[in-house]
C-alpha positions in Angstrom: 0.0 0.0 0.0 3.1 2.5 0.5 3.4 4.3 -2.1 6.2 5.0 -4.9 8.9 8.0 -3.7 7.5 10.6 -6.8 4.1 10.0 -5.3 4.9 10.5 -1.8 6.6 13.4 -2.7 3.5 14.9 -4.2 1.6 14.2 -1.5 3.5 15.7 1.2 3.2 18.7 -0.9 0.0 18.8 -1.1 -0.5 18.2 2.9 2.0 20.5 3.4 -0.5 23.4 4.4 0.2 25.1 0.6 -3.2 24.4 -0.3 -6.1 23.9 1.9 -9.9 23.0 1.3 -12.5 24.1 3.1 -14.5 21.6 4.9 -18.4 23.0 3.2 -16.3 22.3 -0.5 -15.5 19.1 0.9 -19.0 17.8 2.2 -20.9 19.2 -0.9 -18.4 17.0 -3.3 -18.5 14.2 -0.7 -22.3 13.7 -0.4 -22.6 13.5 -4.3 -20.9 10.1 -4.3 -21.6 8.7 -0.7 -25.7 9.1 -0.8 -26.2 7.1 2.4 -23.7 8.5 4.5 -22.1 5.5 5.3 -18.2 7.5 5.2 -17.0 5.2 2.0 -18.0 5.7 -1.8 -17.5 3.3 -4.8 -14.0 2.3 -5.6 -15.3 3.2 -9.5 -16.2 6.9 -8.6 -12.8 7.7 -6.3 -11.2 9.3 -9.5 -14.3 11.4 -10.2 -14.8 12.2 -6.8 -10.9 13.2 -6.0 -10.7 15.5 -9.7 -13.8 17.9 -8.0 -12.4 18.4 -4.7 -9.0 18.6 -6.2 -10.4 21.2 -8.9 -12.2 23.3 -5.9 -8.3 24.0 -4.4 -6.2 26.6 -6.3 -3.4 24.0 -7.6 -1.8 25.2 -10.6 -1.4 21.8 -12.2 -4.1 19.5 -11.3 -2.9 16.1 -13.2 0.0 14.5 -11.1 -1.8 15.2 -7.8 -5.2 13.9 -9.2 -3.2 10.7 -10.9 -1.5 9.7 -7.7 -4.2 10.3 -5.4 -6.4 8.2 -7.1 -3.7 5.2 -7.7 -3.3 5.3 -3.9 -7.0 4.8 -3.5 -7.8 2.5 -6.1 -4.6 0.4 -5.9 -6.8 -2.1 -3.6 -9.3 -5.1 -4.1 -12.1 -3.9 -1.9 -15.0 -2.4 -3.9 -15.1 0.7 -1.9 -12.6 3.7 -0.1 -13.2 4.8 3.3 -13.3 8.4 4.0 -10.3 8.2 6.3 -7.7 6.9 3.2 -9.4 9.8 0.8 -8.6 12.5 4.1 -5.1 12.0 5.1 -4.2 12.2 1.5 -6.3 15.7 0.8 -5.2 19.4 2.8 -8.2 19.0 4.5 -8.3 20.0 8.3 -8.4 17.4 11.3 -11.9 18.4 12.2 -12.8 15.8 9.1 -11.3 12.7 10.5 -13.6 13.6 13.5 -16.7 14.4 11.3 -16.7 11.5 9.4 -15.4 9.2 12.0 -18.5 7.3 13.2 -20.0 7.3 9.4 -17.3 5.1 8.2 -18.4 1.2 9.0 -14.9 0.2 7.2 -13.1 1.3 10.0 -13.0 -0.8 13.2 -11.0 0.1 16.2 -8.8 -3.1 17.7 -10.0 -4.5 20.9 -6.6 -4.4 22.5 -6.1 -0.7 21.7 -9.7 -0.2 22.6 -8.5 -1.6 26.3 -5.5 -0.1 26.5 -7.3 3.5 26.3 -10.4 2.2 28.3 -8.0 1.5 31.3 -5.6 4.9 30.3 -8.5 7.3 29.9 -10.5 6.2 32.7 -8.8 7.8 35.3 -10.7 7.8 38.4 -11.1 3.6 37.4 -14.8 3.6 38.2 -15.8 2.0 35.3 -17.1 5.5 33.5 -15.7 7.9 31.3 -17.1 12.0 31.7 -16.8 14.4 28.7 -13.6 15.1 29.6 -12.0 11.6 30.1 -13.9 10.7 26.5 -12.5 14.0 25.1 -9.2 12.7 25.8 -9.3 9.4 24.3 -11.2 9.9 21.2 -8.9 12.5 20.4 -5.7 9.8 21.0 -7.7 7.7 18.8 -8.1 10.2 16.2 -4.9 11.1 16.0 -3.6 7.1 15.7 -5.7 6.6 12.8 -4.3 9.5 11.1 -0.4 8.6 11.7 -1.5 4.8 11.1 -2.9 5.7 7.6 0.3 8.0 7.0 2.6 5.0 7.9 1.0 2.7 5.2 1.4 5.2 2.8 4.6 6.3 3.2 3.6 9.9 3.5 5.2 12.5 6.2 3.8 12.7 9.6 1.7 15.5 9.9 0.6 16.8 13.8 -3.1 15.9 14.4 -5.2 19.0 14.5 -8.7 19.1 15.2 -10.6 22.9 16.2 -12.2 22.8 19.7 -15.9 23.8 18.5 -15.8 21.1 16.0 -14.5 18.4 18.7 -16.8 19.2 21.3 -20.2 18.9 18.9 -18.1 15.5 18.0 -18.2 14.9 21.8 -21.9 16.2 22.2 -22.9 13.8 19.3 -21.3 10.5 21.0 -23.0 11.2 24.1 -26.5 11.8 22.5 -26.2 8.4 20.8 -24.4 6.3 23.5 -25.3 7.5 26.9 -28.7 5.6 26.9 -29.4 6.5 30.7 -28.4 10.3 30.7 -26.1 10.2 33.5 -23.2 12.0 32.0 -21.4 9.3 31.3 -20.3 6.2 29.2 -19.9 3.0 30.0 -17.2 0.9 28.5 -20.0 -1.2 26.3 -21.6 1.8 25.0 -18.2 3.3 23.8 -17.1 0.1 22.7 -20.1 0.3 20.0 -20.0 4.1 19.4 -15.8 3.7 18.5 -16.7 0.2 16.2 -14.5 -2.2 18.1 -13.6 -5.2 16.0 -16.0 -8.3 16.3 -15.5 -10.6 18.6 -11.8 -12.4 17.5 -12.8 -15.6 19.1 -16.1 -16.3 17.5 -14.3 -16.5 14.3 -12.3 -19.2 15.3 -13.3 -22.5 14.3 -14.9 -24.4 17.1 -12.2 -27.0 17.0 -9.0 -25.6 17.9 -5.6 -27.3 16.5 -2.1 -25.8 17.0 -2.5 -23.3 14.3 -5.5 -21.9 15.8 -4.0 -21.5 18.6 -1.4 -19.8 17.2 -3.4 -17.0 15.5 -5.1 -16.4 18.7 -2.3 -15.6 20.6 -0.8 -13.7 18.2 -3.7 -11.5 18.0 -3.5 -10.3 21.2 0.4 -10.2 21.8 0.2 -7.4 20.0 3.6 -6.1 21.4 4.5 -9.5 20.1 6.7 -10.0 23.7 5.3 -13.7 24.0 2.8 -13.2 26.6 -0.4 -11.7 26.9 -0.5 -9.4 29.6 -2.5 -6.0 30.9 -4.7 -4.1 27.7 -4.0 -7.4 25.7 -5.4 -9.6 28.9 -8.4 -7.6 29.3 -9.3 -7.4 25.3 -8.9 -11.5 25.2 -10.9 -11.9 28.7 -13.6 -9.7 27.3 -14.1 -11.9 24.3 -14.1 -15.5 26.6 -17.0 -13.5 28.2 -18.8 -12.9 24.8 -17.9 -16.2 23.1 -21.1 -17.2 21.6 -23.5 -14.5 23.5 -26.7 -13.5 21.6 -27.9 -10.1 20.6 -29.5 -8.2 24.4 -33.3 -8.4 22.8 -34.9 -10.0 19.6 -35.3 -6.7 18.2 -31.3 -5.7 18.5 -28.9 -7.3 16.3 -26.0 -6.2 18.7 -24.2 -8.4 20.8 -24.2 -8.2 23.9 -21.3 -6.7 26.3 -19.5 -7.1 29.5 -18.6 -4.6 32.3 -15.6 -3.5 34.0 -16.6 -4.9 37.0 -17.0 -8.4 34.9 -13.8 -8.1 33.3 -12.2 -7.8 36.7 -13.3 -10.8 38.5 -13.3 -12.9 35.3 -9.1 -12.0 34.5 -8.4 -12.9 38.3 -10.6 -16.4 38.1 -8.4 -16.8 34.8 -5.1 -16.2 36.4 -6.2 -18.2 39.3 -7.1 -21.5 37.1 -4.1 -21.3 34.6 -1.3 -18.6 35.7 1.3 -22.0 36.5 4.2 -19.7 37.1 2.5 -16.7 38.9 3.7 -14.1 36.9 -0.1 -11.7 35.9 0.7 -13.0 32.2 -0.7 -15.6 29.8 2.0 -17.3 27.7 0.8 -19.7 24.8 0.2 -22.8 26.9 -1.7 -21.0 29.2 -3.7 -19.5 26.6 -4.7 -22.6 25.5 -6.1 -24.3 28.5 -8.3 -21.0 29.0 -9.4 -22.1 25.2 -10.5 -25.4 26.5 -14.5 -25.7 26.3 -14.8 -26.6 29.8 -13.0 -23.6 31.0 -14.9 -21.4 29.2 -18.3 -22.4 30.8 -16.5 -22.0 33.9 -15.0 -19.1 33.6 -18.4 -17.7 32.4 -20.6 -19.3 35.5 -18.4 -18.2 37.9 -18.2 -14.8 36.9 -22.0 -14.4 37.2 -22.1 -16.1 40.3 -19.2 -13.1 42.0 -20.8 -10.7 40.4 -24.4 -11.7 41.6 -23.1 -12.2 45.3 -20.9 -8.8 45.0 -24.6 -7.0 43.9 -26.4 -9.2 47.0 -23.6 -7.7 49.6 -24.2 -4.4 48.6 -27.9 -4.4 49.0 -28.3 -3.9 45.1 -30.6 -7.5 44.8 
């Protein structure tokens, strides 16, 4: 996907605040090719649709931008281009990447980096995120999608940038569609769907595990690649033993369900406590695999309920 030296040298011209297109230009081009505002358009009409925003920018010679821009995008055998690849390669402003952000179904944050910012964002570790702890984080992962997008292309770096006004309506707009009790605050299932955390890796799996299996399982959540699985990594693989398998939380939702901090917590030390041979807080391969063990699972998952159901009977809650 990187692309050629000429082209990335064309690009980073073009981002290199030399030209820049207002973001109205942008969404009036934008909506002509993605009718359903879904944040991607038709791999077909990326050329068309890069020539009219390129032409609305005062570039003197509009071919060898418009040629590489549209390689980048259309060198690729999906049959559409998210919004993010079309604005890292335009002089467009940060605010974009926000706008556009939850519109684009082609983007899916990684459960392990999901975890890792849960458990750095939530500072007070109650389980919540405010405005201003969810601020925080969807602006880290705003910023990573940019500089992860730059790195596959080859392009320079350029420092996120997002105005205030445009990332608190962002802000405004997550809390009016995930806070579904009005108390101010998000819990880590309603931001997990809001931010489009990756499907559940283990449900993909087959349901009989051999070596390689096993392999790919543990390789997707070392993703430090250090040979064990340990803190965000932990958390992101004992959230999806908790959802192995679980159903939608009505008929009429086609959402899966979700676990909560609290669950997370007791489940990770039951897990530790059944497999951790060497006492160290980390899951190595072997130990991975036993947690993979049917039998385990089930247990894992009744016990879990069970703590949680006595914890909620302690404190008066049942």
């Amino acid at each position: 996907m990187a692309l050629a030296e000429d082209s990335r040298g064309v690009i980073n011209e073009l981002r290199s605040g030399k030209y820049q297109l207002d973001i109205s230009q942008f969404e009036e081009i934008w909506k002509q090719y993605d009718k359903e505002g879904s944040g991607k358009i038709k791999v077909d009409d990326a050329d068309s649709c890069v020539r009219k925003i390129l032409s609305a920018v005062n570039i003197p010679s509009l071919s060898p931008y418009q040629e590489t821009i549209s390689s980048a995008l259309t060198d690729t055998l999906e049959h559409y281009v998210g919004i993010h690849s079309l604005t890292v390669l335009l002089p467009l402003p940060g605010d974009m990447l926000a706008r556009y952000y939850q519109m684009s179904k082609s983007h899916q944050t990684p459960s392990v980096l999901f975890m890792k910012l849960w458990r750095e964002f939530d500072c007070d570790g109650n389980g919540f995120l405010d405005r201003v702890e969810t601020r925080s984080l969807v602006r880290r992962i705003l910023a990573k999608q940019q500089h992860k997008l730059e790195e596959s292309y080859g392009i320079e770096r350029v420092e996120f940038q997002i105005g205030e006004k445009e990332l608190q309506n962002f802000i405004q707009t997550l809390f009016e569609k995930g806070d579904a009790n009005r108390d101010g605050r998000l819990q880590l299932r309603e931001l997990a769907e809001l931010l489009n955390v990756e499907k559940n890796f283990l449900d993909i799996c087959p349901k009989s595990l051999q070596q390689k299996e096993l392999g790919d399982i543990f390789r997707h959540y070392d993703h430090d690649d250090s040979g064990v699985v340990e803190g965000p990594e932990f958390l992101a693989f004992v959230r999806d033993v908790l959802r192995i398998d679980q159903k939608p939380l009505s008929r009429m939702s086609r959402k899966e369900s979700d676990v909560d901090p609290e669950e997370l917590e007791l489940a990770g030390s039951m897990i530790m406590g059944l497999v951790d041979e060497n006492n160290d807080g980390k899951l190595d391969r072997k130990e991975l695999g036993v947690v993979m063990e049917k039998k385990k699972q089930k247990l894992i998952k009744h016990q879990t309920q069970f703590l949680k159901m006595q914890e909620s009977i302690d404190k008066g809650e049942l």
